[in-house]
Steps between C-alpha positions, in 0.01 A plus 500: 500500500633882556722379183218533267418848629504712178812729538353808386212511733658484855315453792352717758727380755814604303406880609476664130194713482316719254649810444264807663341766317692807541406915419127593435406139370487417864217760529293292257313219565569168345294351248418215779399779731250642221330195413444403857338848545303521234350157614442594822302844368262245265447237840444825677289661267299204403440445896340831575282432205385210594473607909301798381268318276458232840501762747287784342099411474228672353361777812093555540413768249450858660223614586353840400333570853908486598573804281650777653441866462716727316533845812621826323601766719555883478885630577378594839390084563101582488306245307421631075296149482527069548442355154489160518155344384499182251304522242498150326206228341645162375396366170543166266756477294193441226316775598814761343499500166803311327625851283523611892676208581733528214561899543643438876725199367618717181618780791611300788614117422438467098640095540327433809349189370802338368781620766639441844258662791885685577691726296833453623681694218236766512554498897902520505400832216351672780680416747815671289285817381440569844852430651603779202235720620269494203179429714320235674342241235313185607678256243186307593280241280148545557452153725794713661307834579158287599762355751576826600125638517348218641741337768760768583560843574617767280837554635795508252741293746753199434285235742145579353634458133668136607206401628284651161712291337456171621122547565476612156672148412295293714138685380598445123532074590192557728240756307416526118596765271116590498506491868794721556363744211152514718677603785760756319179674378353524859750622709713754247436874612414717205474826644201676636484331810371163275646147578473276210356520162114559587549782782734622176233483265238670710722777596645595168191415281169449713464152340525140629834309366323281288365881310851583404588509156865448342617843533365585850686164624833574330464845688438326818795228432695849440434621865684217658851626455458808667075628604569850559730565183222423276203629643401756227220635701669521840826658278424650134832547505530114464336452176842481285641212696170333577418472138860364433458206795148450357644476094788264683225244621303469201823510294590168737147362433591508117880369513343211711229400239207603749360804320474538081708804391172617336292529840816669684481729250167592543502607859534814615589588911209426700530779772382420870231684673524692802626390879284506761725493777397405831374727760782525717712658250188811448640849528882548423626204655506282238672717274788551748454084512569445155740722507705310781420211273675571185801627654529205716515294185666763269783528706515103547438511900203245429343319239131502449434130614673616833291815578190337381610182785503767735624607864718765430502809714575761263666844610405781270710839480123719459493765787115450637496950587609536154308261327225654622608861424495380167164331480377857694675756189372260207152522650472808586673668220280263238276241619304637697396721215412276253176417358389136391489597136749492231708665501522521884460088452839499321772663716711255664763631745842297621798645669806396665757660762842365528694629814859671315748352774360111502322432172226387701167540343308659797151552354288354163166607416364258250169581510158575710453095509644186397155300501396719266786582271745255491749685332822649683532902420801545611649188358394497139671538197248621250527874479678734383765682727483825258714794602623306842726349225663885429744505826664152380597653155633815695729213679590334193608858345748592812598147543613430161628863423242531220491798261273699270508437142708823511770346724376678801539316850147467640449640812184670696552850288526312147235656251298280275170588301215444677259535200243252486560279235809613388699187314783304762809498331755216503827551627631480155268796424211306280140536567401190737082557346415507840358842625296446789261774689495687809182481686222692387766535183630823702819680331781607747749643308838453602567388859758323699510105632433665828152704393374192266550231805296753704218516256555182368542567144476250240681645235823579691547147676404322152790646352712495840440139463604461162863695589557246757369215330229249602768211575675725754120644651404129519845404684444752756110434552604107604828629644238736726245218585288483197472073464645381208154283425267803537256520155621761239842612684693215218302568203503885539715739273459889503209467721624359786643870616113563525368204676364226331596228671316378809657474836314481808498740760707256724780534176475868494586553847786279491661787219375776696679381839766412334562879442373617827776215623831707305423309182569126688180277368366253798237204456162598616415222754134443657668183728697581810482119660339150403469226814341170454492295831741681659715464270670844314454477096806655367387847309784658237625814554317768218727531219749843505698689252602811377295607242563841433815739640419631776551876319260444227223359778546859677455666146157281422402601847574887471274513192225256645476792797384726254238307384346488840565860596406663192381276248253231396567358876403747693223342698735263630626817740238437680725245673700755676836405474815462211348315201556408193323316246318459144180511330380267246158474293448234280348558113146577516518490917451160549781497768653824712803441710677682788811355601749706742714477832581664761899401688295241704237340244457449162088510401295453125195496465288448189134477459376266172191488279378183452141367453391230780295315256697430172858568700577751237696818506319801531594890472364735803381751311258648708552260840447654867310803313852626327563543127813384516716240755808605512863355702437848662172485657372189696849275466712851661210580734498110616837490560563863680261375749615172531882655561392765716339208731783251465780723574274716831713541808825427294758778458511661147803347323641663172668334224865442483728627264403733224136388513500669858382836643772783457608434185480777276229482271468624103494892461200697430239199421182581317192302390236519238698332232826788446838402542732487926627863477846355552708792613757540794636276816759292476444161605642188631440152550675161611507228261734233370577678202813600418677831566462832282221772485203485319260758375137454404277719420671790679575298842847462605483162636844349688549129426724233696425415800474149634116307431458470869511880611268778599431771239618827552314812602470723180795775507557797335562475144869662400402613146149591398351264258247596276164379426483212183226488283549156430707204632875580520717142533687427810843492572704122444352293765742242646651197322261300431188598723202732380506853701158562683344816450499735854202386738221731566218604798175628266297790592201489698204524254345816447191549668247396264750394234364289233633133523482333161366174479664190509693341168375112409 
């Protein structure tokens, strides 16, 4: 039989094997090898499945008496307040209206009738956006999220979303789509403290569920994505984005063949009514609450859903002495003064005080009481930040080496027109057709950048802005810590070197710290630690950068000083140490602002005009028994008592670099609108500009020496220089960089001297 062995193919036994692989194919894996591994992943894959679906049943629902309180502490671990309450009443799924119905499914699961109870694609999204560090999403359907809100806890982790997942599964063979719907609607949080749709209805519009109409429930459906974003009463600041989510949902309602194009048309925004908040968040507790709140889910460290699940123990950076020095200077220096009457009725008051060295916010006033006005003061983004706005365009002008229209460098000693209502001129030398006015359209005449920021004219910084350009201003505001998203900063052209857009008081002492800090901008944090069972939540570190060169923060500083010590500030010397700091009165005083620093902490304070009834802006003509409200008189009063408290028993510090005490200061300074006699001393000052000398307006000024050092002491000038009577251009500043203009310490004011009032 071996005879009829096929020659070719010789047997086993006669010893001839395959030849082997040989180089980097032996690395890879055969095509055997594959195969059998990719089966094994499917068997393996298809196993957990089905041992998850076996193994995982559906848990008793939770029960509200089990909710835990939210604790909030002060920096020093003292109890702010325990929120934790649950405010919920179940209802039908008949007794909400169906354009209700339909609203929530057009903005949370638009084919929840006709698809899986899991998203899987929409789940593996997430999943990815997060691992890239774009944010937490849920990737959840809504049978999903009623999971989540009715069975589960609130924390993001790998176990709880497994077992989401095959609950999810086994509810959507077990419970109706009308079922699951009923209980999405009863256990989502909208914000407010209100658990499902009728709590949501009563607390946003006084009205029973079955009341609402189409527009209110599509503004409800909105609130689901994120409560506190689009509360328009709790944040007027909100309305932009609120309306957008609100236009989404109805937009949904339309594409899905649930609302006629006609009726969407017709509505208009349906805005809520007021909170009443509970008791236990009276006084200013719950605006240091709410506070804690939305940076907690700003910055991603928890989602709504979680901190409305409760049981976290919640660390806060506010310093309880300080906190209530604060509380003590705004009532003292305003409140307690006030009458009942408009338009005593209408001042509001909100401040905030970063400490320089941490970022750490380490006092917020939001107001006399959160039952009563639910609105944050020191959080909002509705007014005007007027002249507060005028250091920033100083920045931009030193950072980006701006010049005059003439080709001059700008610097403190620059001279512009300071007539009101003289035309701005483009840097190509046309006629912008803006001219706006000083206040009480007051003329100055020519004066330099120095004199204008101190009397915070309008004219001057109008055009200042236009030299620099309101791409470059807008650059540095964000660059500073002005938010990208804050209303009017995008929009704004010429005017923004004025003002208009509408940080809050939080934002503006982010920029101002950042130049008490050398120019480096650091997040302003309210959140020191989060704890939940025991268990550390991770918090990010605030976000750093340089914004500014160190040099040009110095400059800003040297000529903020001046406001303080002789200028529209001056009531903030009642502090009693080194400050700087700004002024700013918005058109037809319906907002004055304050905002300054000392080396250890950066303070604003602003108090607003605003009508309690309609919620509408209101000027202060009149208010606390002046004729005008001014950044100089309550906001500088508030916060020269509130400094001189917060920093008591510390030693004075002075400000580094040429911001700081002992560096020479301009010659021969005079008020009352006439020009810096500008005569004698030769000057010098560190700065990362390159080598050379420079003149301006009659000061020798040395230039060269590295960013980081100390300013010299003024020496004797070798050659007299003489007086200019207008500005004289500097020498070549170094390759590339803008030269800063010589730093200056102000004169004392005159005793009795007349301090103009404050620009817009």
């Amino acid at each position: 039989m071996g005879d009829d062995r096929w020659p070719r193919w010789p047997a086993r036994s006669a010893g001839v094997r395959r030849p082997r692989r040989g180089g980097v194919w032996r690395l890879v894996p055969s095509w055997r090898m594959v195969l059998g591994a990719g089966v094994a992943a499917v068997v393996l894959s298809v196993g957990a499945l089905v041992a998850g679906y076996l193994l995982v049943e559906i848990p008793e629902p939770k029960s509200a008496a089990a909710a835990q309180a939210n604790v909030y502490l002060y920096a020093d671990g003292s109890q702010i307040a325990a929120v934790g309450e649950v405010n919920r009443a179940n209802v039908a799924l008949e007794e909400v209206p169906e354009p209700v119905r339909y609203a929530v499914l057009a903005a949370e699961d638009r084919d929840f009738f006709d698809a899986s109870p899991v998203d899987l694609s929409a789940m593996v999204r997430a999943g990815w956006n997060m691992l890239r560090g774009g944010g937490r999403q849920s990737g959840s359907t809504i049978t999903q999220q009623y999971v989540k809100n009715y069975y589960l806890d609130q924390r993001q982790t790998v176990s709880r979303k497994v077992k989401e997942l095959f609950i999810a599964v086994k509810l959507g063979r077990e419970l109706s789509k009308e079922e699951i719907l009923q209980g999405y609607l009863n256990t989502s949080y909208f914000g407010r403290n209100a658990y499902g749709v009728q709590a949501a209805a009563q607390a946003y519009y006084g009205k029973d569920v079955g009341e609402l109409g189409v527009a209110e429930g599509a503004y409800l459906a909105a609130l689901l994505q994120a409560p506190s974003a689009y509360d328009v009463v709790a944040d007027p600041g909100s309305a932009g984005r609120a309306v957008a989510r609100w236009e989404y949902v109805l937009d949904g309602m339309v594409s899905q063949g649930w609302l006629a194009p006609a009726e969407r048309e017709a509505l208009e925004f349906p805005r809520p009514g007021p909170y009443e908040p509970p008791d236990l968040l009276s006084g200013e507790r719950g605006y240091l609450v709410e506070a804690v709140r939305g940076e907690l889910t700003a910055r991603g460290v928890l989602e709504e859903d979680e901190l409305a699940a409760g049981g976290y123990r919640i660390t806060t950076t506010i310093d309880p002495v300080r906190q209530e020095a604060l509380t003590r200077a705004v009532e003292e220096q305003v409140l307690d003064g006030l009458g009942s009457a408009p338009p005593d009725s209408y001042l509001r008051v909100g401040a905030t005080s970063v400490e320089v060295a941490s970022g750490e916010v380490v006092a917020m006033y939001g107001g006399r009481d959160y039952t009563e006005q639910f609105v944050n003061n020191a959080t909002r983004r509705d007014y005007q930040a007027a002249s507060t706005f005028k250091p920033i365009v100083y920045a931009a002008a030193l950072e980006h080496g701006a010049e005059t229209v003439d080709g001059e460098r700008i610097g403190p000693d620059t001279v512009y027109d300071g007539s009101s209502g003289r035309p701005v001129v483009g840097r190509d030398g046309t006629d912008t057709g803006w001219a706006p006015q000083n206040e009480g359209g007051r003329d100055y005449g020519p004066l330099t950048v120095a004199e204008a920021m101190d009397r915070s004219v309008n004219a001057v910084f109008a055009q200042l802005g236009e030299d620099v350009g309101a791409d470059r201003v807008r650059e540095t505001a964000v660059a500073l810590g002005i938010p990208e998203e804050v209303p009017g900063l995008a929009e704004a052209r010429g005017s923004i070197s004025l003002g208009t857009a509408t940080p809050s008081t939080v934002d503006v002492a982010q920029v101002y710290a950042a130049l008490a800090r050398q120019g480096v901008f650091r997040e302003a944090v309210l959140v020191r630690e989060v704890s939940r069972d025991g268990e550390v939540v991770p918090v990010p570190e605030p976000a750093e950068r340089r914004a500014v060169s160190a040099g040009v923060a110095q400059e800003v500083t040297a000529v903020l000083r001046g406001v303080v010590e002789s200028g529209t500030g001056t009531a903030a010397g009642s502090a009693g140490r080194p400050a700087a700091g700004k002024t700013g009165t918005a058109e037809e005083d319906r907002a004055a602002w304050f905002a300054g620093f000392t080396p250890e902490l950066a303070t604003v304070v602003a108090v607003f005009g605003q009508d309690s009834e309609t919620g509408e802006q209101q000027s202060l003509y009149g208010a606390a028994g002046q004729e005008r409200i001014s950044g100089g008189g309550f906001p500088a009063l508030i916060w020269g008592q509130y400094t001189a408290a917060a920093l008591h028993g510390l030693p004075v510090a002075e400000f580094g670099g040429r911001g700081g005490a002992g560096v020479a200061g301009r010659g021969g300074r005079r008020r009352g609108g006439g020009r810096r006699g500008r005569g004698g001393g030769q000057r010098r000052y560190g700065g990362r500009y390159g080598g050379g000398r420079a003149v301006r307006g009659g000061v020798a000024v040395a230039v060269g020496a590295p960013e980081s050092s100390e300013p010299s002491s003024p020496v004797p000038s070798s050659g007299s220089a003489e007086p200019s009577s207008g500005p004289v251009p500097s020498g070549p500043p170094g390759e590339g960089e803008p030269p800063v203009a010589p730093s200056r310490e102000p004169s004392p004011p005159r005793e009795g001297a007349d301090v103009p009032a404050d620009g817009f």
